[in-house]
N, C-alpha and C positions, 0 to 999 in steps of 0.2 A: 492592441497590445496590453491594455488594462485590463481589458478582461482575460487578455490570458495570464499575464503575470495574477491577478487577484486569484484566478483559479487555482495556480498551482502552490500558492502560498494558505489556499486554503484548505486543501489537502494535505499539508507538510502541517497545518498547525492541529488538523484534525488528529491525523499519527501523533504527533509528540506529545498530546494530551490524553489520549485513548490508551496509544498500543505500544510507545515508545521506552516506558516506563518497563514494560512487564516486559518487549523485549529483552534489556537489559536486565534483567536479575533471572531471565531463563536460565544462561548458562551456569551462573552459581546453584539451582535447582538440583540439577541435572547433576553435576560436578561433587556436589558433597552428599546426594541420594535423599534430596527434600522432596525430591517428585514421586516419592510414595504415596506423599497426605493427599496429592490434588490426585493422585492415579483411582485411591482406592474411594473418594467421595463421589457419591450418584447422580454426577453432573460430567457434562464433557471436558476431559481435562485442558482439551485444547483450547473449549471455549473458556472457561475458566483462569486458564493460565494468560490467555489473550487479554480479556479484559477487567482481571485481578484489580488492577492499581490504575488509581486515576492521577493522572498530573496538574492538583492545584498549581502546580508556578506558570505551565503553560496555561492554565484557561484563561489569562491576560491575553496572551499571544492568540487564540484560538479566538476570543472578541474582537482585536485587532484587526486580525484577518479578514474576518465577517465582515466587517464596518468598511475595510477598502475593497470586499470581493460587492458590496451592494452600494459603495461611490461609482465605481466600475459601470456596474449596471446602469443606474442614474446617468451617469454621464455617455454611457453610448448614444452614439448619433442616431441608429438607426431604431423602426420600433418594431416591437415582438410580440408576442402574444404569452398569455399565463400558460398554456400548452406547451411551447417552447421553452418557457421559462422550468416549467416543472421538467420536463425531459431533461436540461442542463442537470438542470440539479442533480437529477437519476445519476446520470452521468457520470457527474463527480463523486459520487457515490459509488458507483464501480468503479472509479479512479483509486479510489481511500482503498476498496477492495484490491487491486491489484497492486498495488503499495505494501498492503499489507504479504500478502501470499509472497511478494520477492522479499521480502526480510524476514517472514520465517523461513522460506530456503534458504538464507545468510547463514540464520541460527542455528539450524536445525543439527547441520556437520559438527555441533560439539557434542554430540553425542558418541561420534567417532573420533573427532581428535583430542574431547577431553580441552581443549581450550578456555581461556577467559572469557574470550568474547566470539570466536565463531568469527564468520565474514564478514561479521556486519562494519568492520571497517569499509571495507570493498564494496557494500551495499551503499554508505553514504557518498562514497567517491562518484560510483558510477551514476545516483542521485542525481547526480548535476544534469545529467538527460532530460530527469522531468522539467527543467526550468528554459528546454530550447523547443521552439517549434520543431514540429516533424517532419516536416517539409524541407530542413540542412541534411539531414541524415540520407546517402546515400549507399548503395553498393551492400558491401556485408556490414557496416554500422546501422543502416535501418534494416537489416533482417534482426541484428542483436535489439538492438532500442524498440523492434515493436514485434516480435515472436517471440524469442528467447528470452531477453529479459526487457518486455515491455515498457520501458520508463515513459517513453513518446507516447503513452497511447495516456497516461492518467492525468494530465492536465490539456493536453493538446487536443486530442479529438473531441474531448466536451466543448472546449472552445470554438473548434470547428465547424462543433455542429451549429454553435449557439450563431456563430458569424455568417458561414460559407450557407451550413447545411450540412449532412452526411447523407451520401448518396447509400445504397442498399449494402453494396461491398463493402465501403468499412465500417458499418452494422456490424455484418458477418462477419469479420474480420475481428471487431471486438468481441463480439460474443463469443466465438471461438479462440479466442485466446485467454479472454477471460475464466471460461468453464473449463476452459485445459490447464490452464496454471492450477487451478483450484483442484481439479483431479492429481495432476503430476504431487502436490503440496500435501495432500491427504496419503498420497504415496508415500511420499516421504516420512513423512509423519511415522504410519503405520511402521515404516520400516525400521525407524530409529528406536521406536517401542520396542520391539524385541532385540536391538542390542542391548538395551539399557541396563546398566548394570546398577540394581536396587543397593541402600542403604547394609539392608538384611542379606544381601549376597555374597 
């Protein structure tokens, strides 16, 4: 349980210090036609606008994190190898990655509704996913919490693998979920580019 809780609280502090920031002032961008300057510079705007702004108040939270996600470790019972241990990691790192891809589709709709904030209310609600094993979720909640919108898969299946193991299917399973959120999201993206209604329009 400590290393899944450590896991997914180190994924939450990785967002809130990285991408959490620039989340949040997408939508004023957007809204008053700021997203010219970052459109027309010779960088991708999307990576740009992602990783714009750093949150000094979280990198406390974000060491925090790190220090109970490697007590965790320390204190499991069972022993692993640095191959394993690095594979975790990966893992988490596709985690942070898929965290990431469902809050930009939160976001992304204020390009169309002209909003304050987009969904991201409804992203942090439905958040609450990543902080419960995968293994509660039945029926049509584990098709939504690990297809549609993944939350089960960014803190739990690193865990899994790190505890159980992951057998070849939820391999597959991640990786095609993961490389199709990121397809679907670049979709979107590209889609929201051409409504955008510029400054100069």
């Amino acid at each position: 349980m400590m290393v899944f809780v450590g896991s997914y609280l180190l994924v939450d502090s990785i967002n809130m210090t990285i991408f959490a920031t620039n989340m949040w002032w997408f939508p004023t961008y957007i809204n008053r036609g700021d997203l010219d300057y970052y459109l027309i510079r010779p960088v991708s705007p999307l990576f740009f606008l992602s990783l714009r702004e750093f949150s000094a108040n979280s990198f406390m939270n974000l060491i925090l994190a790190f220090a109970f996600f490697v007590y965790a470790l320390l204190a499991y019972s069972e022993p692993f190898t640095i191959a394993e241990l690095i594979n975790f990691l990966l893992l988490l790192l596709n985690g942070t990655f898929i965290y990431y891809c469902i809050q930009m589709l939160m976001v992304l709709p204020v390009f169309w509704t002209h909003s304050s904030r987009g969904f991201i209310d409804l992203f942090y609600s439905l958040g609450i996913a990543m902080e419960r094993p995968d293994k509660i979720f039945k029926g049509w909640l584990r098709i939504l919490f690990t297809v549609i919108l993944p939350f089960a898969l960014i803190a739990s299946y690193p865990a899994k693998y790190f505890i159980e193991g992951l057998n070849l299917n939820d391999l597959i399973h991640l990786t095609l979920v993961s490389v199709g959120l990121w397809i679907v999201m670049l979709f979107v993206w590209k889609k929201a580019l051409k409504s955008y209604s510029s400054a100069s329009s």
